[in-house]
C-alpha positions as CSV (number, residue, x, y, z in Angstrom):
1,X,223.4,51.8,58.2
2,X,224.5,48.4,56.8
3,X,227.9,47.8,56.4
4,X,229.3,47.9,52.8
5,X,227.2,51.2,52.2
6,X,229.7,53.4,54.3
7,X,232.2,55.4,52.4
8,X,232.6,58.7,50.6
9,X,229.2,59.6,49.5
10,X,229.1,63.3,48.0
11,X,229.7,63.8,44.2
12,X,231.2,66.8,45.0
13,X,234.7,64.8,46.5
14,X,234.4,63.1,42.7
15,X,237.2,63.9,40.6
16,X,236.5,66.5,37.8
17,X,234.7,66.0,34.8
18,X,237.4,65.7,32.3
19,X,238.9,63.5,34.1
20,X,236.0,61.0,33.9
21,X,235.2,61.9,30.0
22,X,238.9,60.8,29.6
23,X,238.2,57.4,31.4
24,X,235.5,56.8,29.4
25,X,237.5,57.3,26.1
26,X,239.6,54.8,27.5
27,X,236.9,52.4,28.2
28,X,235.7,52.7,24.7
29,X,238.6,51.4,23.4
30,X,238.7,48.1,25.8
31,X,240.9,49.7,28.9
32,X,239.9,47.6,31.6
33,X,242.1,49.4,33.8
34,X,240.0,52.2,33.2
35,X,236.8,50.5,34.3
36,X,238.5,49.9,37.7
37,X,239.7,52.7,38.1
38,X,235.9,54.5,37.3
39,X,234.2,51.5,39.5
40,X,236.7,52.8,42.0
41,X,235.9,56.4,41.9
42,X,232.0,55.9,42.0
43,X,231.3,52.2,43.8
44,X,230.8,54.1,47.3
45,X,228.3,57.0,45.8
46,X,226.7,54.5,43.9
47,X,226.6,51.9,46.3
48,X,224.7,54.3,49.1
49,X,222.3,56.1,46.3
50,X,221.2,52.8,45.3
51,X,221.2,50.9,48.8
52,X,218.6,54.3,49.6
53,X,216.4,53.7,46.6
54,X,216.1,50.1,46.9
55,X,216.4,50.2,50.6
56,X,218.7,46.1,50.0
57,X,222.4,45.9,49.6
58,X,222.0,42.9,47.7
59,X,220.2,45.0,45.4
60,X,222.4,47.7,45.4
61,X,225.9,45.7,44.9
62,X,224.2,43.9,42.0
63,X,223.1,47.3,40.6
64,X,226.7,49.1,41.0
65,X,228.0,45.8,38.8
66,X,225.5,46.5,36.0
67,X,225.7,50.2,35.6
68,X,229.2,49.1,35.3
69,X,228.5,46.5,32.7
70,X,226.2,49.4,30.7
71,X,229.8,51.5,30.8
72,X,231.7,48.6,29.4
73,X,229.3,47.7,27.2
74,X,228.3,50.9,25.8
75,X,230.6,54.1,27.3
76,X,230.3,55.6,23.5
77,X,226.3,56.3,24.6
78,X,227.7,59.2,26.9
79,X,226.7,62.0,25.2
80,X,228.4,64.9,26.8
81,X,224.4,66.6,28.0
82,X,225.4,65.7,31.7
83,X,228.4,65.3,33.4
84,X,229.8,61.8,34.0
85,X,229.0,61.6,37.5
86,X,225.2,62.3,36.5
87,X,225.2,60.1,33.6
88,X,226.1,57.2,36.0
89,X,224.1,58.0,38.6
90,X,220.8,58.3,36.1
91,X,221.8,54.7,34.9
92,X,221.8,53.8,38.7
93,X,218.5,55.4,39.7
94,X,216.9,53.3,36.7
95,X,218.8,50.0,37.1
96,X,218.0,50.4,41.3
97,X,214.1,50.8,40.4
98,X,214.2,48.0,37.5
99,X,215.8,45.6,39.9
100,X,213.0,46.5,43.0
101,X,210.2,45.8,40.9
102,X,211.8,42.4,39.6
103,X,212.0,41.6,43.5
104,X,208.4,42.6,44.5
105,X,207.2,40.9,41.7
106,X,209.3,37.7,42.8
107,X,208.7,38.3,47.1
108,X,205.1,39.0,48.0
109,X,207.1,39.5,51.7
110,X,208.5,43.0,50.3
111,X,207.0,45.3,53.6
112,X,208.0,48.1,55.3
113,X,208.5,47.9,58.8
114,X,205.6,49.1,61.0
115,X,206.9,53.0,62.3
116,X,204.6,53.0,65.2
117,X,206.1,49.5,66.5
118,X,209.7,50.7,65.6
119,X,208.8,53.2,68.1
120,X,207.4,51.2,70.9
121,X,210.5,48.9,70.7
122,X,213.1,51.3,70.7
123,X,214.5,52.4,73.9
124,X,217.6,54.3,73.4
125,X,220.8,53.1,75.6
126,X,222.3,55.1,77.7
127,X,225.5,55.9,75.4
128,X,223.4,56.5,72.4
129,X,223.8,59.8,71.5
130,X,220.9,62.1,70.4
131,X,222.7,62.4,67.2
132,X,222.3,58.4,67.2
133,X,218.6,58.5,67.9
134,X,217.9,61.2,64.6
135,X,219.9,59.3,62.6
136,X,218.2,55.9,63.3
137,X,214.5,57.5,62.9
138,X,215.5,59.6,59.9
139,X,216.8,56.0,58.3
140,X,213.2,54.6,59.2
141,X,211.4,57.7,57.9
142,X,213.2,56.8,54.4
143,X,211.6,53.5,54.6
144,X,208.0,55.0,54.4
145,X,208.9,57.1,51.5
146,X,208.8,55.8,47.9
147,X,211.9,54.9,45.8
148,X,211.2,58.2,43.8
149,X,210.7,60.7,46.5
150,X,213.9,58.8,48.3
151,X,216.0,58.8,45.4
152,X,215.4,62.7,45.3
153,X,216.0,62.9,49.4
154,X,219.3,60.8,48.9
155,X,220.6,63.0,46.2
156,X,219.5,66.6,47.4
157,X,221.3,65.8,51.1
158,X,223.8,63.5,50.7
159,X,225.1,64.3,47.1
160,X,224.7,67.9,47.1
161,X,223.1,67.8,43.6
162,X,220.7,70.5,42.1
163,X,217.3,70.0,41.2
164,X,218.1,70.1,37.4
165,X,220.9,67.5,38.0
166,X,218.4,65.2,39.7
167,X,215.7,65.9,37.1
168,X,218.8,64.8,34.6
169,X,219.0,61.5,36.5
170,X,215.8,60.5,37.1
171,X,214.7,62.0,33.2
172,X,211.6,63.8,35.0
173,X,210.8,67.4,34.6
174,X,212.2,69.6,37.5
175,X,208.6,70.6,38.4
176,X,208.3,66.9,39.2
177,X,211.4,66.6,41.1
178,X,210.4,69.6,43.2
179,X,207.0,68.2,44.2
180,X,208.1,64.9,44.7
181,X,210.8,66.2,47.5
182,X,207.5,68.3,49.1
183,X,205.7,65.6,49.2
184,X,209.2,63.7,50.5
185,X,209.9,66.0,53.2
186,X,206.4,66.3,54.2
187,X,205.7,63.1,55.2
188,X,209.2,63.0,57.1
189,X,207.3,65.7,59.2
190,X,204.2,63.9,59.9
191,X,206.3,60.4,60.8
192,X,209.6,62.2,62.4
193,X,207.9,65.6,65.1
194,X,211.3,66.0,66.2
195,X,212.3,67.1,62.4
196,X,209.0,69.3,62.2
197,X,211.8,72.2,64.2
198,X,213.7,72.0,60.7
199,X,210.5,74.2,58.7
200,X,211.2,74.7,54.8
C-alpha cells in the first residue's frame, strides 16, 4: 500500500463518542486545538477509507483536509443521528466520490490496470510471503471494483462497521448496501480463485 495510508485503521480503536461530541462543542466555538486534536484522532481512518474509494493519495490527503474544513466550518450540522466517527466518515465517502469524478472529468487517462497482465508480470520473489501475494492481488481486485462497492468492502473489513452504519455513511438504504457488497465480493471471486476457498 502507498506510504502515507498506513496507520491505525479500525473505528473501533477511536476514542468514544462523547468524547468526540465534546470536541465538536469545542470546535463550534472556534477551538482550533480541538480541530487538531479531532484531525489527529481520525486522519489515519480517513486517510485509508478514502485512499480505497478513490484508489489516489493525492485525492485522499486533499479529501481528509476538506471534511476537516466542513467540521470547522459547520460542526453545529452534527446532529446527534450517528455517532461522530460515522458522521465524518459519511462526509468522507461523499467528498472522496465528488473529488474522483472532478478528476475523470479533468484526465481522460483515469484506467484501471489490466488484471490479466498484472498477472503475467508478477512473479513472486523468493522471500515474498504467501501472505504478501493475497495481499498484493486482493489490493488489485479493489481496483476492478467500483468506488461504491469498495467503499462498502473498505468499511465492512477494515473498519469493522455494520451494515446500518455504512448505509448511514453512504445515505443508501441497507438493502442497497447489502447488494452492493454481493455484487463486491462476487466479482473478488471471479478475478481472485484463490479467495473463491473463503464461500459466504
Amino acid at each position: 500500500m502507498d506510504e502515507g495510508v498506513q496507520g491505525p485503521s479500525g473505528l473501533s480503536a477511536r476514542p468514544d463518542d462523547a468524547a468526540d461530541v465534546a470536541l465538536l462543542a469545542r470546535i463550534g466555538l472556534g477551538d482550533r486545538a480541538a480541530l487538531s486534536e479531532l484531525y489527529t484522532r481520525y486522519y489515519h481512518p480517513l486517510m485509508r477509507f478514502m485512499y480505497r474509494v478513490t484508489r489516489r493519495l493525492d485525492l485522499a490527503q486533499e479529501g481528509v483536509n476538506d471534511v476537516m474544513m466542513v467540521v470547522w466550518r459547520n460542526s453545529q450540522s452534527f446532529g446527534h443521528r450517528s455517532s461522530v466517527s460515522t458522521w465524518l466518515m459519511g462526509i468522507g465517502y461523499r467528498k472522496a466520490l465528488k473529488s474522483l469524478e472532478a478528476y475523470r472529468r479533468w484526465s481522460d487517462r483515469f484506467a484501471s490496470v489490466d488484471f490479466d497482465a498484472f498477472i503475467e508480470r508478477s512473479e513472486p520473489s523468493a522471500e515474498h510471503s504467501d501472505d504478501a501475494d493475497l495481499r498484493d492481488l486482493l489490493e488489485e481486485g479493489m481496483r476492478h471494483l467500483s468506488p461504491e462497492q469498495r467503499a462498502v468492502v473498505e468499511l465492512t473489513y477494515f473498519y469493522g462497521c455494520s451494515y446500518e452504519e455504512i448505509a448511514a455513511i453512504v445515505v443508501c438504504p441497507v438493502n442497497t448496501v447489502k447488494t452492493r457488497m454481493f455484487h463486491a465480493r462476487a466479482k473478488l471471486k471471479d478475478l481472485l480463485p484463490a479467495l473463491g476457498k473463503d464461500t459466504p
